[in-house]
N, C-alpha and C positions, 0 to 999 in steps of 0.2 A: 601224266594223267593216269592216275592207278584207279581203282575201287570203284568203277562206274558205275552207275543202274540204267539200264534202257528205260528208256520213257515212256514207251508204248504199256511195256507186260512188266517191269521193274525185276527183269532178269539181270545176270552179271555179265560185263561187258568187258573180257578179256583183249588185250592189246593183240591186232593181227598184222602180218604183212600183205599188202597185195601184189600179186606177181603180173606184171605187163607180157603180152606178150605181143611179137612182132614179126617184118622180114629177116632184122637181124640174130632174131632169138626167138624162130619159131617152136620149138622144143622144150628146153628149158623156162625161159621166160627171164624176168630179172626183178627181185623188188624194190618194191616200190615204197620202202620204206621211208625214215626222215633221213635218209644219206641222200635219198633222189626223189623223194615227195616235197615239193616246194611250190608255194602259189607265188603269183604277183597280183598289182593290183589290175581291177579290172580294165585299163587305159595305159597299163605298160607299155611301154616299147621297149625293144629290143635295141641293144646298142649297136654303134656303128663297128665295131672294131670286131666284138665277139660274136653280134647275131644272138645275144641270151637276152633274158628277162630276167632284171634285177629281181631276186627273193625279197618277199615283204616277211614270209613265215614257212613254216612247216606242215605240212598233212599228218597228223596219228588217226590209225583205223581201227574201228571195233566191232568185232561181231557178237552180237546177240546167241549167249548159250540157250534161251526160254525159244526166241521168233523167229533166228535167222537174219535178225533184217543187219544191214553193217552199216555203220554211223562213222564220216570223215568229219574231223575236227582238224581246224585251223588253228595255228601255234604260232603267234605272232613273235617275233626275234626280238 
């Protein structure tokens, strides 16, 4: 997804990462890019073996160079 416009002010909507943070990466943080932004559906389960939730798709994030505002898009596999 390249060459966005925001919708709001029809500023450009560069590709951002977002950095999580937690107990195990209070400091640093980790992104949250599409190597580890990934949805399921909203009724997933989680399997018996691993405890994960099958991927339906990917998260890309974008922030707004005019508002600020940041816009998660869903990237279906």
């Amino acid at each position: 997804m390249t060459n966005k416009k925001c919708p709001d002010c029809n500023g450009e909507l560069p590709q951002i990462k977002l950095i999580g943070r937690g107990w195990a990466n209070p400091i640093t943080g980790v992104a949250l890019d599409t190597d580890l932004g990934y949805y399921a559906e909203g009724e997933a389960e989680r399997s018996g073996f691993s405890a994960m939730f099958k991927p339906k798709g990917s998260v890309e994030s974008f922030l707004c160079q005019s508002c600020g505002r940041i816009f998660l898009y869903g990237v279906e596999k």
